[in-house]
N, C-alpha and C positions, 0 to 999 in steps of 0.2 A: 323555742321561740323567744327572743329578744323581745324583752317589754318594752312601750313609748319610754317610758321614764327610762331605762338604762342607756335605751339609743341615745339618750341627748349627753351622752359624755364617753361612749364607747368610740377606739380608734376608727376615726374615719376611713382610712386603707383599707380596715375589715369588715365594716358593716355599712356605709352610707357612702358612696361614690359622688353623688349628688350636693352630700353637706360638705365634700372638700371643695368642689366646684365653686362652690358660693363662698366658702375662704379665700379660695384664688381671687375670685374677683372682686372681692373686698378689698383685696391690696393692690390693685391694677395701678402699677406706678408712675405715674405720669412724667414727662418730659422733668429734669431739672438742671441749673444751670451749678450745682454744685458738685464741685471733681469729686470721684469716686477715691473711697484710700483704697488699697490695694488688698486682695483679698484671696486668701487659699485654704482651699477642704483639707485639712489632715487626714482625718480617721472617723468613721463612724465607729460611735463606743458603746453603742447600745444593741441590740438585739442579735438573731443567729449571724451566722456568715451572710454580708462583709462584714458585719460587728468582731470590733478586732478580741473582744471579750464571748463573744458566744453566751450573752447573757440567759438567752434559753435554756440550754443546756445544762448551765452550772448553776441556775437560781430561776429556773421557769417564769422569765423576762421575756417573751416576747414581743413586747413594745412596751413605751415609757417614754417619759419626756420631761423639764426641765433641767436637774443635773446644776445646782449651787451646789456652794461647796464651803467647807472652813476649815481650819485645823484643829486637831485633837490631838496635842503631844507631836508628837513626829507624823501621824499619820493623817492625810487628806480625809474627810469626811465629804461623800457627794449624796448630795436629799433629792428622790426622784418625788415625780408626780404620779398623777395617777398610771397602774401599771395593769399589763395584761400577761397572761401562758397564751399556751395554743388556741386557737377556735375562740379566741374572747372569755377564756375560762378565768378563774381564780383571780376576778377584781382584786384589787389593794389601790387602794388610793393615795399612799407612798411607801416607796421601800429607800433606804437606808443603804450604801456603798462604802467602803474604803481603801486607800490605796495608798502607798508609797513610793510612788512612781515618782523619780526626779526629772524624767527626759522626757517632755512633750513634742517632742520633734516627729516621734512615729507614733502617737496616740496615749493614750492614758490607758493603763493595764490596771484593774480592780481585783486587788487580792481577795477581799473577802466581801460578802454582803451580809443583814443580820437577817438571821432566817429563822422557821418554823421547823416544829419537830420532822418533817417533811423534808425539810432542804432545803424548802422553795423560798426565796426574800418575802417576808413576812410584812406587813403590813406595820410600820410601829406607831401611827400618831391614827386610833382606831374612830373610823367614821359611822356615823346613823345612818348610812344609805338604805339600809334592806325596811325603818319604817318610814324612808322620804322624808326625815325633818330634816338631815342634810344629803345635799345630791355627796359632796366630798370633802374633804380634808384637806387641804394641801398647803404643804412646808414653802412658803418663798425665801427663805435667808437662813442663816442660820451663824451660833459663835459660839464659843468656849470660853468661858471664865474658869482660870484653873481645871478643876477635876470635871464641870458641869459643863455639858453641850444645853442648848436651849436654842429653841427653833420659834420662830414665826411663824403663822401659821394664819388659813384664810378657810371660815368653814363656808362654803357653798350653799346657797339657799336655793337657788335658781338660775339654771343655763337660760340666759335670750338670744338675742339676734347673735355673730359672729362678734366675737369681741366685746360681748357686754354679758355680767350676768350679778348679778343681787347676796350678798352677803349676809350672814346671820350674825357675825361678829368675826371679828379678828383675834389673836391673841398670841401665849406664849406656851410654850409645854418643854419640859425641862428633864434632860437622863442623867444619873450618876452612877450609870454603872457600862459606860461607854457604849449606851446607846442602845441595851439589849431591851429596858421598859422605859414607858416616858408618861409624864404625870402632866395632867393638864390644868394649869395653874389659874382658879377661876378668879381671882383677884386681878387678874393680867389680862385684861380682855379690854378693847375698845367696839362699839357699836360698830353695825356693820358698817355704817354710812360714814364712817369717818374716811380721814384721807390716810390712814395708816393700815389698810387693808391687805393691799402688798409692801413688799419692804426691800431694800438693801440696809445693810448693817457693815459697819467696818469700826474699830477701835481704832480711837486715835490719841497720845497721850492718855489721862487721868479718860476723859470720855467714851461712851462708847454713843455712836450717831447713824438715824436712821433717816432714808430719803423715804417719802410712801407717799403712793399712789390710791385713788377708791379700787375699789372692787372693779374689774374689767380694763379696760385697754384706751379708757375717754379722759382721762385728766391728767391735772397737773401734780408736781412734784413738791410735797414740800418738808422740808427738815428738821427734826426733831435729834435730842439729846439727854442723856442721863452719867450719873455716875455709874461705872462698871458694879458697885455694890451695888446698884438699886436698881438695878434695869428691870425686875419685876414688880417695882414698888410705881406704877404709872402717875398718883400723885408726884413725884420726884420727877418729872418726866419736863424740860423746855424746849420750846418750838421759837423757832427762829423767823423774828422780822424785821423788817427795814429801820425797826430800831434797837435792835437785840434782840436779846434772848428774854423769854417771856414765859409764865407759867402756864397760861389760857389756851386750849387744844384750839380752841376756834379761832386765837388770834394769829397763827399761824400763817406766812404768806406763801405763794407759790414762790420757788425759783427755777421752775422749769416749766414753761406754758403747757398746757395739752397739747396733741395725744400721746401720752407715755404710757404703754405697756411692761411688762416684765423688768426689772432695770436689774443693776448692778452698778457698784461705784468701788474704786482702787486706787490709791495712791502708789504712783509709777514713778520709781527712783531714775530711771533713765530721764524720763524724758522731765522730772520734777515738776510734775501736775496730777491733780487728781483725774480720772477718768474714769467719765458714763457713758455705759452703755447703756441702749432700751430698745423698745417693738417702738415706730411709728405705724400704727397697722392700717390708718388709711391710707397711708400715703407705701403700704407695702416694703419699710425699710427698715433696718436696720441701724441707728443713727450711734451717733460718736462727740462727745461734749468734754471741752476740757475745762479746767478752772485751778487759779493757783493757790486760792484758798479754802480751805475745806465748806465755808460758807458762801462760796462764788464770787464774784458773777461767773458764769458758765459762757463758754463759746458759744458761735452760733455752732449748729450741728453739722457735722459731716457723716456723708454717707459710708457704713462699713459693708452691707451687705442687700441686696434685692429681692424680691419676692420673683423678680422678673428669673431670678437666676436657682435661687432658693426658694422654689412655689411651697406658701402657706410657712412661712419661718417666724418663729420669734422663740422668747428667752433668751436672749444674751446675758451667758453667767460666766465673768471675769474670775480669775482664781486668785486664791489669799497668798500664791506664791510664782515667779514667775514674771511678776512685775518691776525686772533690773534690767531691760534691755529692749531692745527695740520692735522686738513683736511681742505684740498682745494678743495673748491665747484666750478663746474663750468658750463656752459651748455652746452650740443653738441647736433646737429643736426644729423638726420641720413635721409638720401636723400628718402631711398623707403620708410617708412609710412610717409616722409615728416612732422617733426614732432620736435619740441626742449624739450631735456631730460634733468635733474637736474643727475649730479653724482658728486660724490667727490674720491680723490685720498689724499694721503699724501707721506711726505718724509721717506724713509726707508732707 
């Protein structure tokens, strides 16, 4: 028997038919007079057949969902979320992928996952679920300085309504030994309540710069920076506003209004603009923001993708390579076959 507590974050597809319902229609997307960019499904990359990985099979995957990604030397790193086996068995609240695949034209092929004496992908950033002081763990970004991956991370205090849920803290947790253990760095932690609870991360020059969002899928965006040396030292840490750069987390201003869910940001040599993605998840879309400066102003948004077409979708996660041409690959998740899909979109 599934407990109340575990249902509120087990795949939908497998145990609550009713709680995707109420997803769906949380995103019911109303009429807009903004043109749609152009949009096409590659590959599901996640779970059994059609999953072009059979993640079941080789790493008892299956289901899972978000899929960021960074680089590690030559090889793609992808950070899943929370993960299932068969029958909703052997929770992990994230598991760990990599790949060297240079062709996204037919899907993303994962060579290895880091796994358990078992075989099965291993749980690496380990949550409190089993005493309830956190529902989960989960990686939103992630980057490599040198030999060190370090991940973002958002611990879960409490699932609410579709798109909103309560935070006990954010922070960082860091591997040196490519990812097999990872330490949780308690000096690196902001309150749950801050706006840096979910994150995109991208190095730019000397800096490395984060856009973050609260906890859930209701606010706005706003941007912070550090030296690659000190990205753990959070005092070192400036938040950008309408009159620079600043050391005060509170003085920070939005530069992307609400509702921004899950995001991602990349700087696109083709088209010589930065590009974000994110969930608008009332309005059930997938939107699209350009800007030529790493500090904005940001376009208004364009639509990439629909609940209407993609029921129950969000994470939009750009990759750190891939970005020299005219399509933009990225991954989304879609809540009821719980499952992360390869699509790409471009600028029209």
């Amino acid at each position: 028997m599934i407990s109340s507590r575990l249902r509120l974050i087990m795949p939908l597809a497998l145990t609550d038919r009713d709680r995707l319902a109420q997803v769906v229609a949380s995103q019911a997307t109303p009429n807009s007079d903004v043109a749609d960019l152009p949009i096409e499904l590659v590959a599901q990359i996640t779970g059994p057949e059609p999953g072009i990985n059979d993640t079941l099979a080789q790493w008892g995957v299956q289901g899972t969902d978000l899929g960021s990604s960074f680089m590690v030397g030559d090889e793609m790193a992808i950070v899943f979320g929370d993960t299932f086996a068969e029958n909703n068995s052997n929770w992990r609240s994230n598991v760990l992928a990599f790949t060297t695949d240079d062709d996204p034209t037919d899907g993303i092929t994962i060579d290895r996952m880091i796994t358990d004496a078992s075989g099965q992908a291993k749980e690496i950033l380990p949550s409190r679920k089993v005493d309830y002081i956190e529902m989960t763990v989960i990686p939103t970004y992630g980057i490599a300085i040198g030999d060190r991956m370090i991940l973002h991370y958002m611990s879960v205090e409490h699932w609410g309504d579709p798109g909103k849920w309560d935070l006990g803290h954010s922070g960082f947790a860091w591997s040196d030994d490519r990812g097999q253990n990872w330490i949780y760095d308690d000096a690196a932690k902001w309150p749950g309540d801050s706006n840096f609870g979910q994150v995109a991360m991208e190095q730019h020059e000397e800096h490395i710069y984060i856009w973050g969002i609260p906890g859930g899928r209701y606010g706005g965006v706003r941007l912070a920076r550090v030296l690659a040396a000190d990205l753990l030292t959070l005092s070192a840490w400036e938040y950008w506003t309408s009159a620079g750069w600043v050391n005060e987390i509170d003085a920070a201003e939005e530069v992307i209004p609400p509702n921004v869910g899950e995001l991602s940001v990349r700087w696109n040599s083709h088209y010589q603009q930065w590009i974000m993605m994110y969930l608008n998840d009332p309005m059930g879309l997938i939107e699209l923001r350009t800007a030529d400066d790493i500090t904005g102003p940001w376009s208004s948004p364009r639509i990439a993708a629909r609940a209407l077409d993609f029921p129950a979708l969000y994470a939009p996660f750009m990759f750190p390579k891939w970005n020299d041409g005219p399509d933009i690959y990225f991954h989304m998740s879609m809540f009821g076959p719980y499952q992360v899909f390869l699509l790409k979109t471009r600028l029209v």
